[in-house]
N, C-alpha and C positions, 0 to 999 in steps of 0.2 A: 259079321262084316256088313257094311251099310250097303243098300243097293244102287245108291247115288252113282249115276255113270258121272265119268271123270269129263268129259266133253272133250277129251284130246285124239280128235278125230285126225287119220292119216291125213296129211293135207290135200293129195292126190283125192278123196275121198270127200270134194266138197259139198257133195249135193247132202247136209247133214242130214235133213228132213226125211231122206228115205232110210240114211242110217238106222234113226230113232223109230220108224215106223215100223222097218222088219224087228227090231227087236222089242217093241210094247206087243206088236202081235205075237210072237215066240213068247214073251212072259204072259200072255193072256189070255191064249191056248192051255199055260201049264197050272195056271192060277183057275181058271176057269172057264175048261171047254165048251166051246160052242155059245157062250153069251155075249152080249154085247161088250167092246170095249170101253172102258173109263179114263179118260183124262181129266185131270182136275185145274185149275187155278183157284186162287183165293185173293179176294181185294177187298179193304179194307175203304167205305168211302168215309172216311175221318175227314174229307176234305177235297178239293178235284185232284181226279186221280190223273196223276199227268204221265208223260211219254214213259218214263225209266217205268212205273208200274204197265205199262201195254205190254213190255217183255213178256211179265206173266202169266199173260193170254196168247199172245201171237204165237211163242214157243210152243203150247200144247196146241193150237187152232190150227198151223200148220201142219204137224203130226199125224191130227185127228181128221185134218181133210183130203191127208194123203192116204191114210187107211181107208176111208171111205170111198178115195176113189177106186180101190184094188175090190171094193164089193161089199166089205165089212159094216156091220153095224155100230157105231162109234155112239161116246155121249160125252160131251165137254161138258162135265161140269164147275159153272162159276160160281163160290160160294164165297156170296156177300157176307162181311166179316161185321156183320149192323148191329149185334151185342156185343161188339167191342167197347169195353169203357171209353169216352173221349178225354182225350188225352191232353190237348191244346187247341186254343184258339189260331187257325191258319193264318197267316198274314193276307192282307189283303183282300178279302173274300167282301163284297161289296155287301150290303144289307147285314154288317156285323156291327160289334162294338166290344167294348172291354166286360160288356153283363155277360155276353157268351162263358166267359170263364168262369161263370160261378154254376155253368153247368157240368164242369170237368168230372172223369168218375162215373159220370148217368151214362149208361147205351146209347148209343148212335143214335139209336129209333125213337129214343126219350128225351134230346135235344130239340129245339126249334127249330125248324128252317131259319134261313137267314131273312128277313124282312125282306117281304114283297113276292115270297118265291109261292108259287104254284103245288110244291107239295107238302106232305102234313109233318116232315120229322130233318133233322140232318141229312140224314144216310139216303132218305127219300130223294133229295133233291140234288145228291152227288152221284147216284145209281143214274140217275136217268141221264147226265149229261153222258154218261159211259155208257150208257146202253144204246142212244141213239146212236152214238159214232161207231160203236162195235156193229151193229145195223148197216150203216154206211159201209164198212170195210165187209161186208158178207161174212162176219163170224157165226157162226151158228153153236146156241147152248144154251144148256139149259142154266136159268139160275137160280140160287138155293140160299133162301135167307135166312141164317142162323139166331134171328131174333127168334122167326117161327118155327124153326127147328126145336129150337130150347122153350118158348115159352107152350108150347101145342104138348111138352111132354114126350116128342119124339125120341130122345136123347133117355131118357126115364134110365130103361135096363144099363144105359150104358154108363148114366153116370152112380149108379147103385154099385156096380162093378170095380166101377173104379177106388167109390170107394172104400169098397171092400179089400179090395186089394192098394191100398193107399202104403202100407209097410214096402210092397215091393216096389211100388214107384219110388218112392223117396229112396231108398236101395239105387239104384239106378241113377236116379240126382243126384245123391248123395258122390258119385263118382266122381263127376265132375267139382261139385262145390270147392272140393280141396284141389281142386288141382290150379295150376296157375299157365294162364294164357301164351300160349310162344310169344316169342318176341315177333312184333310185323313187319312185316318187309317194308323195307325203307321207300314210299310212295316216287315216283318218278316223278309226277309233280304235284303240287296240290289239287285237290278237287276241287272242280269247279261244282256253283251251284244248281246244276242240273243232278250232276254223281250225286253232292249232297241229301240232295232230296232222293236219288235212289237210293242211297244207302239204308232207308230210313225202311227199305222193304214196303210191303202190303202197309203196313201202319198196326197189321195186328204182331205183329213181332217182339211185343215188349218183354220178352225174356222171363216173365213171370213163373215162376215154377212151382210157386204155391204154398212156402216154405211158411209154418203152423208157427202159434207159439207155446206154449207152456203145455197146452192141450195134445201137442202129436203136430205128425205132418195130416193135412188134409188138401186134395186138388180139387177142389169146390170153392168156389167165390159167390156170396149168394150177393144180392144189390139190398141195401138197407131199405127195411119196408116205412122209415121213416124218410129220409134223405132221398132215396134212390141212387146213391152212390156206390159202390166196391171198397167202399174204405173202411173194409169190413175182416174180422178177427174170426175164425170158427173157435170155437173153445170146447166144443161137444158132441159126439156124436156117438149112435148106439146103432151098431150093425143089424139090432134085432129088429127091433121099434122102426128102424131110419129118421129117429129122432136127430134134428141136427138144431143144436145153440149156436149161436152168432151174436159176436157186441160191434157196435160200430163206432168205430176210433174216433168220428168225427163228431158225431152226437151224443153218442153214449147210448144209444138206443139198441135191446136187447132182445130176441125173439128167437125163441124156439118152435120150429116146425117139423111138417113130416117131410122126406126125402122123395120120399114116394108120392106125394101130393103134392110137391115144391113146383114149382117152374121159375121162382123168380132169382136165376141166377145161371151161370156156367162154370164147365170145367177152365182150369188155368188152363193158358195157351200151349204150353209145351205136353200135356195132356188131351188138349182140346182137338188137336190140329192129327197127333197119329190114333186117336179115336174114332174119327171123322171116313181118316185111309183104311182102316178095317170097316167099318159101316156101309160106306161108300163100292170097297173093292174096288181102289184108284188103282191103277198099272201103271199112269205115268204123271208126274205132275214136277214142274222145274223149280227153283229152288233160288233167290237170289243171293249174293255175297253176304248176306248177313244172317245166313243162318249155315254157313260154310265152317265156320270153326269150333273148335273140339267144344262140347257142349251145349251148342247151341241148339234152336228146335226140333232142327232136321237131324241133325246128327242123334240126339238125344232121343228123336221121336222113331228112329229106326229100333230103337228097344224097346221103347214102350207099348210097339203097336204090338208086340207080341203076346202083352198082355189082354189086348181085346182079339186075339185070336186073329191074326190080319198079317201082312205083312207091306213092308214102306216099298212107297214107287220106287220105277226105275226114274230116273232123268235129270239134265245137266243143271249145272250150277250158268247161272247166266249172271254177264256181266253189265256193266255202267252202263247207260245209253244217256250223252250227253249233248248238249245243245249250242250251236253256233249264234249266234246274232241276239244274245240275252242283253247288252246292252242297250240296243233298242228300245230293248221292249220295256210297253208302259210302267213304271211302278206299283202304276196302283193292281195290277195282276198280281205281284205277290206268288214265291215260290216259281215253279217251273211250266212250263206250258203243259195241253191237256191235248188230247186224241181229236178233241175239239175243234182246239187253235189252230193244230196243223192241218186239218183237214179244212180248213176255211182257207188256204193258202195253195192245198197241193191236190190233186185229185188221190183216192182210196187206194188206184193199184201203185201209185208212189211210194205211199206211206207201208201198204203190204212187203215190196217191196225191198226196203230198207230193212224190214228186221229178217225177209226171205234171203235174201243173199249172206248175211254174215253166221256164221254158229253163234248158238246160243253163249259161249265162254268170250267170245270178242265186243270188244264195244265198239262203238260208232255216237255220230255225232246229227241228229236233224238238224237241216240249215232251216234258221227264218232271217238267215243276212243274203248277201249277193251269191252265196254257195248255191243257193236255191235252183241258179239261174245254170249252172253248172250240171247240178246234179240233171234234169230235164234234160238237157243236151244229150247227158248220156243214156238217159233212157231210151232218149228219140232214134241216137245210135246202135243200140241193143235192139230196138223195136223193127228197124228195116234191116240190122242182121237177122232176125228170127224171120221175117218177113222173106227174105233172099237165101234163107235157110245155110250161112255161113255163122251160127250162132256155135259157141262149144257146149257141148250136153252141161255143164252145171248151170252153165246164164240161162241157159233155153228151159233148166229146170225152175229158176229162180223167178224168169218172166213169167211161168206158164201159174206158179203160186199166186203170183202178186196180180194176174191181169183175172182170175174168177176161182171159182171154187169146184167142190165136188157139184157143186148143183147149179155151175153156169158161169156165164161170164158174166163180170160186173157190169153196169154200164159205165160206156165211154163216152169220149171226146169226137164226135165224128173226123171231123177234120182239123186233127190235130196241130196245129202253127207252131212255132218255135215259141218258149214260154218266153226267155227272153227278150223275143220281138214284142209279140202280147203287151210286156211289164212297161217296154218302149214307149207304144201306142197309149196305152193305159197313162201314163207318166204324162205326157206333152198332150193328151185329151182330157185328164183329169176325170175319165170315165163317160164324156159325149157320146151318147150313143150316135148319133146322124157324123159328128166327125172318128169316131169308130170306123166304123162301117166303110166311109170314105178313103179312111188310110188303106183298110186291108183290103177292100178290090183291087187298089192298085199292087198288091204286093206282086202277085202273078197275072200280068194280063189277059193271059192263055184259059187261064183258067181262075177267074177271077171272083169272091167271096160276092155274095149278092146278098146273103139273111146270116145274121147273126148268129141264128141258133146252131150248126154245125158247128162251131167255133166256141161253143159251151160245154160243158164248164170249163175248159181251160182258163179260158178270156176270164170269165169268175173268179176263178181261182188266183189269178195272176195281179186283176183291179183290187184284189182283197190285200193281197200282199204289199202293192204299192200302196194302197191309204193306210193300211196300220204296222208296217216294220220299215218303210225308206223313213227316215227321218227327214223333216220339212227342209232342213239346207241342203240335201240333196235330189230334191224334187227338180225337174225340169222344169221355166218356167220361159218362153222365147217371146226375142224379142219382142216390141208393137213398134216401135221405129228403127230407122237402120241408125249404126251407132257412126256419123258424119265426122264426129274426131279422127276415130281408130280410120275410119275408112281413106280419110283425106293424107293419113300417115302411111300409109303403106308404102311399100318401095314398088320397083321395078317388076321382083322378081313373082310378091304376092298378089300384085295386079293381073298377072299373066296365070298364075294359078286359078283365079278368079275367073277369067275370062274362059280358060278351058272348059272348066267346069259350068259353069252358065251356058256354053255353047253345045255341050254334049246333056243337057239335062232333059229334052223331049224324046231324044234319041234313045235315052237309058232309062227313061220315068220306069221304074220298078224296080223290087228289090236285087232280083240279080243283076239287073243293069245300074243301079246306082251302085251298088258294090264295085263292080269291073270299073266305073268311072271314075269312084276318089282314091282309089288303093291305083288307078293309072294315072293320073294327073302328073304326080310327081315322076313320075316315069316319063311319061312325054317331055316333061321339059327339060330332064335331063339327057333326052335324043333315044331313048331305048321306045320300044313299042308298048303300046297299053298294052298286052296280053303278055308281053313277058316276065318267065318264070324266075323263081326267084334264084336259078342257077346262071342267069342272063347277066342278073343282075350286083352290082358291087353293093358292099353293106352300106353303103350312105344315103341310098334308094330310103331304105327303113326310115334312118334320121329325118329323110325329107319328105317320107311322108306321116313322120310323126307331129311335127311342126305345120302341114298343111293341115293335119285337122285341128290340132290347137287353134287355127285362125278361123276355124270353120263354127268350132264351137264357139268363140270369142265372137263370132259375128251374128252369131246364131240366139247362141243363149248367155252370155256374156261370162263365159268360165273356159276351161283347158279340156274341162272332159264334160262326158254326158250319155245319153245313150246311143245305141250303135249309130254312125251317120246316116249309112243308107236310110233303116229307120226314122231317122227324124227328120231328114229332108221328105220321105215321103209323107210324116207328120205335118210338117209344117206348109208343104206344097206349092207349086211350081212358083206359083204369081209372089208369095210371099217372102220365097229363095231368094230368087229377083229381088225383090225389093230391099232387103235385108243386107241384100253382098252390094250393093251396087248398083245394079244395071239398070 
């Protein structure tokens, strides 16, 4: 039986994190009392590793920080997949070109960086973008590069073992070869190109199983000592000697070495990876949709490790994590966003977050469209329930994940603003620090913003969002003159709107009081009182004050919508309001 938990947690039962945690410590008590715990992930940097690959890590990160905080000693390890053969040239990856492909085949680590980059290989310069944002989010682990694994000879006994025992692996493969795949459940919609690119796994997934030819089966790939490639044939080996022959398909170049002296290669992947969970002594490490069906790594590799003496984690199969606002986004990015992108737009415990609240079997969707502005909202709401301590035990679990770790809390936002307001000010400032500044003292008079920096990073966070996901026709851009046509057309009834609202503007200058004024307007003129509630009031209230901001934004910024009014009037400012409507 495979030890894969199934992820179908009682729903009652949402806080999964502690689920998974009493039971990696139950398995890692019986596996091996009294030592440190292991969780694992594996990431493959063939390219930026974007959001659907951070499942990988956050699912064991959160585990492994919840064990730690009960006392335990935990080790997350991330094992950099950097002797992965490269596979393809990524789309869009800036400092590339079409020569990248002629290095397909060579190790990650035997690739170039892409022109202009800072470090010395592939693998080098997509590790680091992932390891600073994993930094950012307070992940903590250790990471394991299996270039150095394999080429240091670490791996020696293991892969001697293996293939010595190569009749019973291929026994085991052999199971599956002949079998034919179920039929798949009919997709509810198509995937979009964020699932796409999660489906594609770590990158090291390529199903390789190591299938010989004329010579036997052998699960060794050595890299051509001419080429450097994997497109390479064993055709020989001698269990005594650990003599091993290899011809390489692409050159024809043929070399025989010792096994035991070798480093220049690894075991196949489906070999590689439950060699690794015996070595290791992993307990828990999660699993993405593509290695869920009958024969695939994980399934396959819960047999195989029992040959290196080991046995396969426990942990869930994680689902798609897909993305809202990808039309947007520039082209030249290419494929799906990275830990990177969204941390340029969101603060850490956001993004924590978003993979802490859902189980690892559900997907979800990162906003970089107007969902952004949504999602904040509701943290800000979560934030002063945990605050007023009316939170229900899984949110208050999920918050207390996402806002620090076993080892503290992250840093924050001191004084946090509504992000939407931020994106407002941000939008009709264009990022002015001096008109900054000026909007948000007035938000609250009482207590009014004097330095910018409590207001950071959100305020960052929010300026980042509006200059690279609002697309330019929907930029805020207001008036410089007042618009004398529309204004000299008005009737009777927008005149009198006008004048309300001009009369009650020093009165209300701020953001609660500009609010209570344009959501009253219409109210007043229809003889109801500014403060009444909307059970006062008949539904045409709504219409008419839907159509008074239409005239507001048309007077304002020369469109129907825009951002919130209050906001923008306190953007654009008293003397300007004035001049703009009229008076």
């Amino acid at each position: 039986m495979a030890a894969q938990s199934t992820g179908t947690e009682p729903t009652e039962n949402a806080d999964w994190v502690s689920r998974y945690a009493d039971d990696v410590i139950a398995e890692s008590e019986r596996r091996a009392p009294g030592k440190p715990v292991v969780v694992a992930s594996g990431l493959s940097p063939s390219g930026p590793i974007h959001l659907g690959n951070l499942r990988e890590v956050m699912t064991p990160h959160l585990v492994a920080d919840e064990i730690r905080r009960r006392g335990y000693t935990v080790r997350h390890l991330i094992s950099w997949d950097d002797f992965d053969r490269y596979r393809k040239v990524p789309n869009g990856v800036p400092g590339t070109d079409a020569s990248w492909a002629d290095h397909i085949g060579k190790p990650l680590t035997s690739v170039p960086a892409p022109a202009g980059s800072a470090y010395p290989n592939w693998a080098e310069h997509f590790k680091a973008a992932m390891t600073e944002a994993l930094g950012e989010m307070g992940v903590e682990f250790d990471g394991i590069s299996q270039t150095a694994q394999y080429t240091s000879g670490t791996y020696r006994e293991q892969i001697l073992h293996a293939m010595k025992h190569r009749g019973d692996i291929d026994a085991i493969l052999d199971q599956y070869r002949t079998k034919k795949a179920p039929p798949k459940k009919q997709q509810q919609k198509p995937l979009d190109e964020a699932e796409l690119e999660a489906a594609e796994g770590s990158g090291a997934a390529d199903e390789d199983d190591g299938s010989g030819g004329a010579g036997g089966y052998y699960p060794y790939k050595p890299f051509c000592g001419e080429c450097g490639k994997d497109l390479t044939t064993v055709t020989s080996y001698d269990d005594g000697t650990t003599e091993l022959s290899y011809t390489c398909t692409l050159d024809g170049f043929t070399e025989t070495v010792r096994l035991s002296e070798f480093n220049r290669g690894k075991l196949v992947w489906k070999v590689d990876w439950p060699m690794r969970w015996a070595y290791e002594g992993v307990v828990f490490e999660p699993s993405g949709v593509d290695h869920s069906s009958p024969g695939s790594s994980f399934q396959v590799g819960g047999q195989i490790v029992g040959i290196f003496g080991g046995k396969q984690p426990i942990g869930p199969m994680y689902a798609f994590v897909g993305i809202s606002g990808m039309a947007k986004m520039s082209s030249s990015k290419g494929g799906v966003p990275t830990p990177s992108d969204a941390l340029q737009i969101m603060e850490p415990q956001i993004l924590r977050w978003l993979y802490a609240r859902r189980r690892p079997n559900q997907s979800f969707k990162i906003a970089f469209d107007q969902e952004i502005q949504r999602l904040y909202d509701e943290w800000d709401k979560l934030s002063a329930k945990v605050a007023e301590g009316s939170v229900l035990p899984a949110d208050a679990a999920a918050y207390s994940r996402a806002v620090g770790t076993a080892a503290g809390e992250l840093p924050r936002t001191e004084r946090p603003l509504p992000y939407r307001t931020l994106a407002s000010v941000a939008d009709v400032t264009a990022g002015d620090t001096e008109q900054t500044l000026r909007i948000l003292s007035e938000l609250d008079p009482e207590n009014p913003v004097t330095d910018l920096a409590p207001v950071r990073p959100r305020l960052d966070k929010a300026e980042a969002w509006i200059t690279k996901y609002v697309p330019a026709e929907s930029r805020t851009i207001v008036r410089t003159e007042p618009d004398a046509q529309a204004l000299a057309a008005l009737d009777d009834a927008s005149r009198d709107s006008l004048r309300l609202l001009l009369e009650g503007l020093d009165e209300h200058w701020s953001l609660d009081g500009l609010t209570h004024l344009v959501y009253g307007v219409p109210k007043v003129q229809a003889g109801y009182p500014a403060d009444a509630g909307p059970k006062e009031l008949p539904p045409e209230i709504k219409t008419a004050q839907r159509t008074f901001f239409a005239l507001l934004y048309d007077l304002l910024v020369g469109r129907d919508t825009g951002p919130r009014l209050p906001t923008l009037l306190l953007a654009v400012g008293a003397d300007r309001v004035r001049k703009l409507l009229g008076a």
